[in-house]
C-alpha positions as CSV (number, residue, x, y, z in Angstrom):
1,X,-23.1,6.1,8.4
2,X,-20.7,3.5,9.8
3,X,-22.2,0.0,9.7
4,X,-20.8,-2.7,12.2
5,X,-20.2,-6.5,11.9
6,X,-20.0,-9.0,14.3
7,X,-16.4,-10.5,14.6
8,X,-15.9,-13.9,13.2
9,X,-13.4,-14.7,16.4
10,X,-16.4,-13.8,19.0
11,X,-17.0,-17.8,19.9
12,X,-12.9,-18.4,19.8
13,X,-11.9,-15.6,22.6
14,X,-11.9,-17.8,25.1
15,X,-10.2,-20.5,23.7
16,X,-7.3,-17.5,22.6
17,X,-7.2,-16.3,25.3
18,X,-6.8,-19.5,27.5
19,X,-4.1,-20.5,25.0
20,X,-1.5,-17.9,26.1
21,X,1.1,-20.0,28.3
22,X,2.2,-19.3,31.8
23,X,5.6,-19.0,32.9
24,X,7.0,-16.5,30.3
25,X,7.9,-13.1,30.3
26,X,5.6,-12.2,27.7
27,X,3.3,-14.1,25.1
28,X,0.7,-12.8,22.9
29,X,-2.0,-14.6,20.5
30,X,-2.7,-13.2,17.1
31,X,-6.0,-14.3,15.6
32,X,-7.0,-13.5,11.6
33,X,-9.7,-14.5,9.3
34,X,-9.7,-13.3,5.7
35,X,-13.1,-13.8,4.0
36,X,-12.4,-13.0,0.0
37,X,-14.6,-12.7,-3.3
38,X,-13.6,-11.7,-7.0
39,X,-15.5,-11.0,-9.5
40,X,-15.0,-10.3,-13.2
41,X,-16.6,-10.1,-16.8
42,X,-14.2,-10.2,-19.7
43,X,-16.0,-8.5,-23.1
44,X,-19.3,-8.8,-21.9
45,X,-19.0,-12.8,-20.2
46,X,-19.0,-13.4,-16.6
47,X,-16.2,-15.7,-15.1
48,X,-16.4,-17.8,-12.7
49,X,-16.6,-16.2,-9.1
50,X,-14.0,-17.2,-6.8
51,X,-14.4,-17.0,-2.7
52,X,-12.3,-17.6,-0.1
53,X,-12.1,-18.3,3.6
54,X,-8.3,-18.5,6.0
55,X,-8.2,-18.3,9.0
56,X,-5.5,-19.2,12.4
57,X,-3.9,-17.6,15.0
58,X,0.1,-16.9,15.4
59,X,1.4,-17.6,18.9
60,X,4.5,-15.3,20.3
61,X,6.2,-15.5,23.2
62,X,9.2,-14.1,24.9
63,X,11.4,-16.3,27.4
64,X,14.7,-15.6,28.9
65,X,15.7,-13.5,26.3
66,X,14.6,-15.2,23.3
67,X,11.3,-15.0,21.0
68,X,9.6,-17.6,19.2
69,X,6.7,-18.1,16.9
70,X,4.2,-20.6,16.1
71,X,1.2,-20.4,13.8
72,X,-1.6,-22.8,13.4
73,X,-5.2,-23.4,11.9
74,X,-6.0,-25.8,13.8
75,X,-8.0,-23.9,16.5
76,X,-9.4,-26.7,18.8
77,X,-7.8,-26.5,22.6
78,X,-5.5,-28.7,21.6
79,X,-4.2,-27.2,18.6
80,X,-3.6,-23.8,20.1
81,X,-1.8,-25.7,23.0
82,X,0.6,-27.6,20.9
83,X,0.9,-23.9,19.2
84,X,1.7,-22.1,22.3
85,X,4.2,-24.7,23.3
86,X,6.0,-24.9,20.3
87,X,6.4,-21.3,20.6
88,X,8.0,-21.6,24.0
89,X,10.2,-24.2,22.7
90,X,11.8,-21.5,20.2
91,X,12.0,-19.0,22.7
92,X,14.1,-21.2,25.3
93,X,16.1,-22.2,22.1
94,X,17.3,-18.7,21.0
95,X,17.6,-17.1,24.1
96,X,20.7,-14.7,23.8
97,X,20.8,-15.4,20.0
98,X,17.9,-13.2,18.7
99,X,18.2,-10.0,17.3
100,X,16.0,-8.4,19.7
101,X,16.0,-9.9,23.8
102,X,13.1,-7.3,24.9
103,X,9.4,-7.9,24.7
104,X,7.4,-4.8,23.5
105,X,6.7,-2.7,26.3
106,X,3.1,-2.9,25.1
107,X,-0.4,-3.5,26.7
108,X,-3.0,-2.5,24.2
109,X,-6.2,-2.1,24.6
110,X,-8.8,-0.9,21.9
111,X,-10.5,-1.4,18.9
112,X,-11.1,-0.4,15.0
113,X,-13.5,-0.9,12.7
114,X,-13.3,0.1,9.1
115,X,-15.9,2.4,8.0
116,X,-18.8,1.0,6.0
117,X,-21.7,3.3,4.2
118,X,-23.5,0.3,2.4
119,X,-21.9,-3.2,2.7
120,X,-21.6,-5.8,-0.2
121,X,-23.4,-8.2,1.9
122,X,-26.5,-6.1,1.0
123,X,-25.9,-6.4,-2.5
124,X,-26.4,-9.7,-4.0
125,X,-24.3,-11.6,-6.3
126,X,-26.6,-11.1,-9.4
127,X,-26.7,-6.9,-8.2
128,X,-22.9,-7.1,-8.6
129,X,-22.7,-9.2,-11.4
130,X,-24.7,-6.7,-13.4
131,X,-22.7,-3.8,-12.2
132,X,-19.7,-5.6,-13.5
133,X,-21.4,-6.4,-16.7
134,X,-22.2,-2.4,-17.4
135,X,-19.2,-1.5,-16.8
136,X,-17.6,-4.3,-19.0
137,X,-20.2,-3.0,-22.2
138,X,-19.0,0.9,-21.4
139,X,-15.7,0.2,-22.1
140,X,-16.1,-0.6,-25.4
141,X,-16.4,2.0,-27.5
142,X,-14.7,1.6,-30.9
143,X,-14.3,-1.7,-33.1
144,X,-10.6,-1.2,-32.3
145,X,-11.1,-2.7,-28.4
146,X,-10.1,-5.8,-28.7
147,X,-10.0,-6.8,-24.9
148,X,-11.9,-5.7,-21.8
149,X,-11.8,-6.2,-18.1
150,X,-14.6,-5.1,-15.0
151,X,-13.4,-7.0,-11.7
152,X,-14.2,-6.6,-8.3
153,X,-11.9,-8.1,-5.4
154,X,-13.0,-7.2,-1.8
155,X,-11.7,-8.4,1.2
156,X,-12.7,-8.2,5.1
157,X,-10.4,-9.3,7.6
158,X,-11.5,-9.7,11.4
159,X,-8.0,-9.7,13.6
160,X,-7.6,-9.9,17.3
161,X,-4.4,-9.5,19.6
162,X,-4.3,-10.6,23.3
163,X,-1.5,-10.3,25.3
164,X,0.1,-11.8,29.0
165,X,-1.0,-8.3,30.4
166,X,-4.8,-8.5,29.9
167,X,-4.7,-6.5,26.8
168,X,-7.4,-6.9,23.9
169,X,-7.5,-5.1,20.2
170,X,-9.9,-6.0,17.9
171,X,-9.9,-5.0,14.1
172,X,-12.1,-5.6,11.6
173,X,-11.5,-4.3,8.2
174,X,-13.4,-3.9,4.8
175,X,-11.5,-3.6,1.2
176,X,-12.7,-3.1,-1.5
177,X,-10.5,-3.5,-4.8
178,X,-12.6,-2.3,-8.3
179,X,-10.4,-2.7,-11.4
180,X,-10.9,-2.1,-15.2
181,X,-8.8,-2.3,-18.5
182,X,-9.4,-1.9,-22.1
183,X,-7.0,-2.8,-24.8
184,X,-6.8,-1.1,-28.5
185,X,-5.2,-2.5,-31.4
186,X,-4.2,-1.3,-34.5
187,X,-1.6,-3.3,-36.9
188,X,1.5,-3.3,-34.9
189,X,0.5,-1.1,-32.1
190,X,-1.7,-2.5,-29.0
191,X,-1.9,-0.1,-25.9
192,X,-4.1,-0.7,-22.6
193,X,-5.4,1.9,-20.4
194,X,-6.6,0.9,-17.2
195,X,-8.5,2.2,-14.2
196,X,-5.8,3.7,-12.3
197,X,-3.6,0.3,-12.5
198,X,-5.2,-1.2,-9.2
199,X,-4.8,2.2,-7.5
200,X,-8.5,3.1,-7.1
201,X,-8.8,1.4,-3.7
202,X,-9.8,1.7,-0.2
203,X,-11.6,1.0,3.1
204,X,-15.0,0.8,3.0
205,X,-18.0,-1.3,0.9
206,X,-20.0,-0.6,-2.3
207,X,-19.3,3.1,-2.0
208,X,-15.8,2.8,-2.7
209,X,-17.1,2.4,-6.5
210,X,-18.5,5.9,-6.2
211,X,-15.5,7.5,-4.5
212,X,-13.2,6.9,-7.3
213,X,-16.5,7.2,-9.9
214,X,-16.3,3.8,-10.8
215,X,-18.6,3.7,-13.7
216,X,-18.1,7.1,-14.9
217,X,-14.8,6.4,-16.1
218,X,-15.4,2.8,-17.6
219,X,-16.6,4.7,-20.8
220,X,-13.6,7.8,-20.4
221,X,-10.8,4.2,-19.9
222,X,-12.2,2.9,-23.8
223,X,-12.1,6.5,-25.6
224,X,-8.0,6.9,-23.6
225,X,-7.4,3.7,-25.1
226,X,-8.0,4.7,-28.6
227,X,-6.6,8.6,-27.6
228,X,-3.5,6.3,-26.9
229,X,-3.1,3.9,-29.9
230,X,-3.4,7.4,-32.2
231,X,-1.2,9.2,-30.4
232,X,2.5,10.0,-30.9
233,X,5.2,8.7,-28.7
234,X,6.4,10.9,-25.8
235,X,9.4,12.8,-27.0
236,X,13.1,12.0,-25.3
237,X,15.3,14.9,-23.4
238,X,15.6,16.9,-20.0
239,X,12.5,18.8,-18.8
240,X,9.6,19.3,-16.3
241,X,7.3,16.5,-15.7
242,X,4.0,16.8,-13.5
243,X,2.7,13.8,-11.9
244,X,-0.9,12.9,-11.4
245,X,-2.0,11.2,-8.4
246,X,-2.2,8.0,-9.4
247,X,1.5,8.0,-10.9
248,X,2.7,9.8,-7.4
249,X,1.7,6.9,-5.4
250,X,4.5,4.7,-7.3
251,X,6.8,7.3,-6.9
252,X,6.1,7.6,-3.3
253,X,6.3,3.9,-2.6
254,X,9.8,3.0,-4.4
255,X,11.8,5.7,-3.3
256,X,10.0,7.0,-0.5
257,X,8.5,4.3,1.4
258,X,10.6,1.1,0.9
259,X,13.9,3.0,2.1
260,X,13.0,4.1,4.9
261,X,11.5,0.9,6.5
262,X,13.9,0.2,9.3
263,X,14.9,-3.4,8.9
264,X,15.8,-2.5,5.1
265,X,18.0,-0.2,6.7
266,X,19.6,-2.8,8.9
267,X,20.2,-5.6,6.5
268,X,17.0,-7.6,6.5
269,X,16.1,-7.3,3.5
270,X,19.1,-7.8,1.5
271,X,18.6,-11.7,0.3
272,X,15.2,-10.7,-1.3
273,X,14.6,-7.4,-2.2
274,X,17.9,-5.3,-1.3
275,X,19.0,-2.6,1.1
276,X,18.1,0.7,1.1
277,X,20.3,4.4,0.1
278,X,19.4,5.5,3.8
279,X,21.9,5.0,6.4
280,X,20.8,5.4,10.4
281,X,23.5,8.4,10.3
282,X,20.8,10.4,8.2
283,X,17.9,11.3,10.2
284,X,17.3,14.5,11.3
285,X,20.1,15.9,9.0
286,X,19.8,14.8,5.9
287,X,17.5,16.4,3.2
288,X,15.6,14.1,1.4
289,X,13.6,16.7,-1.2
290,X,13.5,20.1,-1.5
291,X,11.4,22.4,0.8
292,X,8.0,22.0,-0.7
293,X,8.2,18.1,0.4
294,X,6.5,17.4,3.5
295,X,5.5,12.9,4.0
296,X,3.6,11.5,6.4
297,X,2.9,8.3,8.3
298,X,-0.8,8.3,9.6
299,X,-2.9,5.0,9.3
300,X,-5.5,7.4,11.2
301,X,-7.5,8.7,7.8
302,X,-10.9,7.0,7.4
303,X,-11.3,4.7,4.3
304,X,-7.6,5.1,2.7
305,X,-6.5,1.2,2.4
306,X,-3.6,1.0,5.2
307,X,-5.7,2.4,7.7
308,X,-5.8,1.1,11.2
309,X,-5.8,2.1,15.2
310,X,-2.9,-0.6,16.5
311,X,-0.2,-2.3,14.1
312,X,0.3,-6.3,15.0
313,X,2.1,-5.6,17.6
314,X,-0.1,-3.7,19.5
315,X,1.6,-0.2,18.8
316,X,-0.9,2.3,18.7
317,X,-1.3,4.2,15.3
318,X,-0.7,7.9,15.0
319,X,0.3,10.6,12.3
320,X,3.9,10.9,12.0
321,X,6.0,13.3,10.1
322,X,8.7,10.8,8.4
323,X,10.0,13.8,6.2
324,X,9.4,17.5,7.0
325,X,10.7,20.5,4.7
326,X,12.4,18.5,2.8
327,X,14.5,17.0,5.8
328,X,14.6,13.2,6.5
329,X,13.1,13.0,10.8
330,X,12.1,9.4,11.0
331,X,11.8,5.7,9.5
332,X,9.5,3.4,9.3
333,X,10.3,0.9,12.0
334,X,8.6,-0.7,14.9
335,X,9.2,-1.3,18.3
336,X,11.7,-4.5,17.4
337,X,13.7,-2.2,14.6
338,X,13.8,0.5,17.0
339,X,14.9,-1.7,19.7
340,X,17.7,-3.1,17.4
341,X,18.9,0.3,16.0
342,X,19.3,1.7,19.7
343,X,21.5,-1.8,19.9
344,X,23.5,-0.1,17.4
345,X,24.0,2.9,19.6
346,X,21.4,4.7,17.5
347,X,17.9,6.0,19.8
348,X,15.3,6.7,16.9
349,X,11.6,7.2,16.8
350,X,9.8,5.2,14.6
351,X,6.2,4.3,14.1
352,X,3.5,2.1,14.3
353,X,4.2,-0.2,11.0
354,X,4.9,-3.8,12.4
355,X,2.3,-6.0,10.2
356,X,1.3,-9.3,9.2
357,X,0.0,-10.1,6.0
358,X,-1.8,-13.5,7.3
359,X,-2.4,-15.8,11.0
360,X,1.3,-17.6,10.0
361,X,3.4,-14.5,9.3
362,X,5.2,-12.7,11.9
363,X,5.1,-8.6,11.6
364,X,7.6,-7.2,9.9
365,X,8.1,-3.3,8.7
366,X,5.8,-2.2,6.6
367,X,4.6,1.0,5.2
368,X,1.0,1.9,5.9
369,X,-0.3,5.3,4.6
370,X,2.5,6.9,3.3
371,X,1.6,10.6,2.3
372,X,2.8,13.5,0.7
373,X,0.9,16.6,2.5
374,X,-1.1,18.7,-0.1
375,X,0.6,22.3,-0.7
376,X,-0.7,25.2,-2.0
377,X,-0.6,25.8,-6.3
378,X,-4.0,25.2,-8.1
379,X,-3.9,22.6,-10.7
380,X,-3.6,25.3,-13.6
381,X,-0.7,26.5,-11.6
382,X,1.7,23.8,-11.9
383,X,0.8,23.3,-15.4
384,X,1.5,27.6,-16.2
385,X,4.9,26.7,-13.9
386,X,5.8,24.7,-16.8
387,X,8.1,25.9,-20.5
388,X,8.2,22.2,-21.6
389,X,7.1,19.4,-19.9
390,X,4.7,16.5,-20.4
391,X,1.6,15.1,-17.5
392,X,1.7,11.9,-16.8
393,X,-0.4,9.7,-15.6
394,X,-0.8,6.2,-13.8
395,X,2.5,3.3,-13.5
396,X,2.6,1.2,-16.3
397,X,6.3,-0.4,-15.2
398,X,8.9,0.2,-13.0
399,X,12.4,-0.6,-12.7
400,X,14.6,0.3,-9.5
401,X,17.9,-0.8,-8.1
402,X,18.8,-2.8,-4.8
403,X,19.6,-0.2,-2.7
404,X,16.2,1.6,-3.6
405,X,18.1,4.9,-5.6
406,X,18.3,4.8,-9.7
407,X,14.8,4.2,-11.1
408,X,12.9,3.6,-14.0
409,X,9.5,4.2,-14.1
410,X,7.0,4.0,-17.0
411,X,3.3,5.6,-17.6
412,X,0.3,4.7,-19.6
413,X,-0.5,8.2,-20.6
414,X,1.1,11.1,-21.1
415,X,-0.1,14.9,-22.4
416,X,2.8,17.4,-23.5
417,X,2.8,20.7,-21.8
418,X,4.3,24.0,-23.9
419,X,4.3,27.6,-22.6
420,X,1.8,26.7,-19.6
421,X,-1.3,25.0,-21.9
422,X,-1.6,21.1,-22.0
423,X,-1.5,19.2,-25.3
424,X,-1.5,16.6,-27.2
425,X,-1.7,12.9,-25.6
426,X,1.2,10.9,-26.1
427,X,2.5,6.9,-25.8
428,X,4.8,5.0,-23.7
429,X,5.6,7.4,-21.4
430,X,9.1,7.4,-19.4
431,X,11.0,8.6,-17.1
432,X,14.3,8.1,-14.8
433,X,16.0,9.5,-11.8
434,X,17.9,8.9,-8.3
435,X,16.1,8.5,-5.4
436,X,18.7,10.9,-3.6
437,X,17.9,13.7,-6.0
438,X,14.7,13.4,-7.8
439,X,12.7,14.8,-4.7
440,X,15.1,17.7,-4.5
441,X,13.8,18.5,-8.0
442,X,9.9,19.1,-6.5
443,X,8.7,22.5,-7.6
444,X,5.3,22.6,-6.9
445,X,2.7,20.8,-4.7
446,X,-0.7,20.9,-5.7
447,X,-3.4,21.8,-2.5
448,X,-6.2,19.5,-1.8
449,X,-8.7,19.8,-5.1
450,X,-5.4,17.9,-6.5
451,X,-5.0,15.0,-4.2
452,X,-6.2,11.8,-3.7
453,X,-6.2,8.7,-1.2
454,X,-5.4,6.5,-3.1
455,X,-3.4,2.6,-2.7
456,X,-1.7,-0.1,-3.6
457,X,-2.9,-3.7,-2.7
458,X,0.0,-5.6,-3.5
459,X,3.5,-4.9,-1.8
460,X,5.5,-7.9,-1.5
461,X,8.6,-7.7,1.2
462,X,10.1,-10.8,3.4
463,X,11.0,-14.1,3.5
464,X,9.1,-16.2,3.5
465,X,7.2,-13.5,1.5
466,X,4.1,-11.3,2.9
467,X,2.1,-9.3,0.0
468,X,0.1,-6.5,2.4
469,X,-2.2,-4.0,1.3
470,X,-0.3,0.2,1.7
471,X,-2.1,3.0,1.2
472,X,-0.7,6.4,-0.3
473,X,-2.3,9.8,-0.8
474,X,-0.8,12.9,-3.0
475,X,-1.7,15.9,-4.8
476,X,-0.5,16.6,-8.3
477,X,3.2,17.3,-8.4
478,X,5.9,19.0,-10.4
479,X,9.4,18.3,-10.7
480,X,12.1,20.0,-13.1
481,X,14.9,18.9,-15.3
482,X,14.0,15.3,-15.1
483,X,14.8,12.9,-18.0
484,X,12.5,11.6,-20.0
485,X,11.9,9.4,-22.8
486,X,9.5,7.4,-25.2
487,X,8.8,4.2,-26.7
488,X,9.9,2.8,-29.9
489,X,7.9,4.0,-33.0
């Protein structure tokens, strides 16, 4: 069952829409409101509850060849007015200095709504309290827990785009964002193991908990923690590492998703947070991982975190292969990075990832649901795949270069693997690679009982900076001859 909200912009349409200036060759209004709670109880004390309300609109308009933005929260006629002319302003001013003269050829009409089995409004704050409180008391299970964590941040954002043409798209999305950690200590050695590291996220209400069982695993985080603080450290040297879900979505993000989003690619990027390995030269040619690896673009699957039906600039949202076979076909970049790369000489295809992490950001490229497509070895089968080789599961760190290729990533828990059979659990985790090869290492995919939709709610790219919400699903994978290495004793 899908339930539906009313939209916290209903009584501002016609003000947004009346807003839009004449006189231009293209203007659109963006309207957001972000309505936030958190929640947490730390060993078995509620803190305070924190809530918060934003909310504005971002004015853009084309003129003459130039674009220019204004945001405000001020949302009375007159502020959106003295918004929309501001704007214009810009526009006249860059004309034939911006990086992109065209307005998107864009006119959208539609709508998306998250979907919502049981919404927190129906629970109330001493119902979630208490469900924060047992899972707080279930993570500690041995006198050797010496710090513990329930939380619960959720989120629901109400956007609306209208455009010059008569366009309207309306989204209304629901977040939810459980997290857990328990800490062991013993003499010199603390480790932590959490609930997936802020993985186990998604679209949807109070049955998000239950998809990623929530409370099952508050008891299964303490006992981890104490597997962990007894365990060895992961031996050092070359061999086969298989990645769980929840340490795949990292993997995916670094030195998947960030290089191929297009404005990376052409420079934008390279103040901040670098430039990316990928050159415009390589798509359709060049070949990213081995056969098996097959990635995905599709902010069309219900409840993953980065789902939705238009991006901000009114693009609509479909599945995309970005790598097929193990071939590189297409990056992340929206109409504006596609427009400036065919500026270059250079017609690609891109997709429908220009977002806005707030009412005064402008889009930018972002990564949405970036996927790895399931393939077809059981779980047991990548494991019997393996001589030597060590499981690892969920980020605990990670380390990689400006150009998005050498990396470092660290785990919070590992389990050797000899002759085919799991083992032991080990410590501190590790592992390193290129970008440009690691993926040609994939030897198996697991099929669907291995994956998971999973995300990650805090991606920070831009200046000024935007931290967005992506989503990523994989099954269990396996990759050989990778280097790997352990903590200190």
């Amino acid at each position: 069952m899908t339930v539906t909200e009313p939209a916290a912009h209903q009584h501002l349409e016609p003000r947004l829409q009346a807003a839009l200036p004449g006189g231009v060759d293209y203007a659109t209004v963006r309207f957001s409101e972000t309505r936030a709670e958190y929640l947490a109880v730390r060993q078995g004390v509620a803190q305070p509850p924190s809530t918060a309300v934003d909310a504005g609109a971002m004015i853009t308009v084309w003129a003459g060849g130039g674009v220019g933005y204004a945001a405000t929260s001020d949302l009375t006629d007159t502020g959106l007015r003295n918004a929309a002319q501001r704007a214009t302003d810009w526009a006249r001013t860059t004309a034939g200095r911006t990086v992109a003269e065209t307005p998107p050829a864009v006119d959208p009409v539609g709508s998306y709504h998250s979907p919502v089995a049981e919404p927190w409004d129906r629970t109330s704050l001493a119902d979630r309290l208490a469900l924060l409180i047992e899972a707080d008391a279930a993570l500690d299970v041995d006198e050797r827990i010496v710090d513990r964590v329930a939380a619960l941040r959720r989120t629901d954002v109400d956007s609306l785009i209208l455009p010059t043409g008569g366009g309207r798209v309306e989204q209304l999305t629901r977040n939810t964002f459980p997290t857990m950690y328990a800490t062991a200590n013993s003499g010199a050695h603390t480790q932590t193991r959490t609930y997936g590291r802020n993985a186990n996220v998604g679209q949807g209400g109070r049955e998000v908990l239950d998809r990623f069982g929530f409370n099952r695993r508050a008891a299964e985080i303490g006992h981890e923690a104490i597997e962990l603080l007894e365990a060895d450290n992961c031996p050092t040297g070359t061999m086969d590492v298989v990645l769980a879900p929840d340490q795949m979505i990292l993997q995916i993000h670094e030195s998947i998703g960030h290089p191929l989003e297009l404005d990376r690619i052409l420079g934008d990027e390279r103040n901040y947070a670098g430039t990316s390995f990928v050159t415009l030269d390589m798509f359709g040619t060049y070949r990213y991982g081995s056969d098996l690896l097959n990635v995905t673009f599709d902010p069309t699957i219900e409840g993953q975190l980065a789902s939705y039906g238009f991006d901000d600039e009114g693009a609509v949202a479909t599945k995309q292969y970005l790598i097929r076979n193990g071939i590189l076909e297409r990056p992340l970049g929206g109409t504006i990075s596609q427009a400036r790369a065919a500026d270059q000489g250079v017609n690609i295809e891109g997709v429908a990832n220009s977002r806005a992490c707030s009412w005064n950001r402008p889009p930018i490229d972002r990564m949405a649901n970036i996927n790895v497509e399931p393939g077809t070895d059981s779980f047991d089968d990548l494991i019997a795949g393996v001589e030597q080789g060590v499981y690892l599961q969920t980020n605990n760190s990670w380390s990689i270069d400006d150009s998005r290729n050498k990396f470092q990533f660290s785990c919070e828990y590992g389990r050797l693997i000899t002759d085919g059979e799991l083992g032991p659990v080990v410590r501190n985790p590790s592992y390193r690679g290129i970008s440009a090869t690691f993926w040609r290492s994939l030897t198996g995919v697991g099929d669907p009982s291995t994956s998971q939709a999973l995300g990650t709610p805090n991606c920070g790219k831009g200046e000024p900076n935007q931290v967005i919400s992506t989503g990523h699903a994989s099954p269990v994978c396996r990759f050989s001859s990778i280097d790997v290495f352990g903590g200190a004793a």
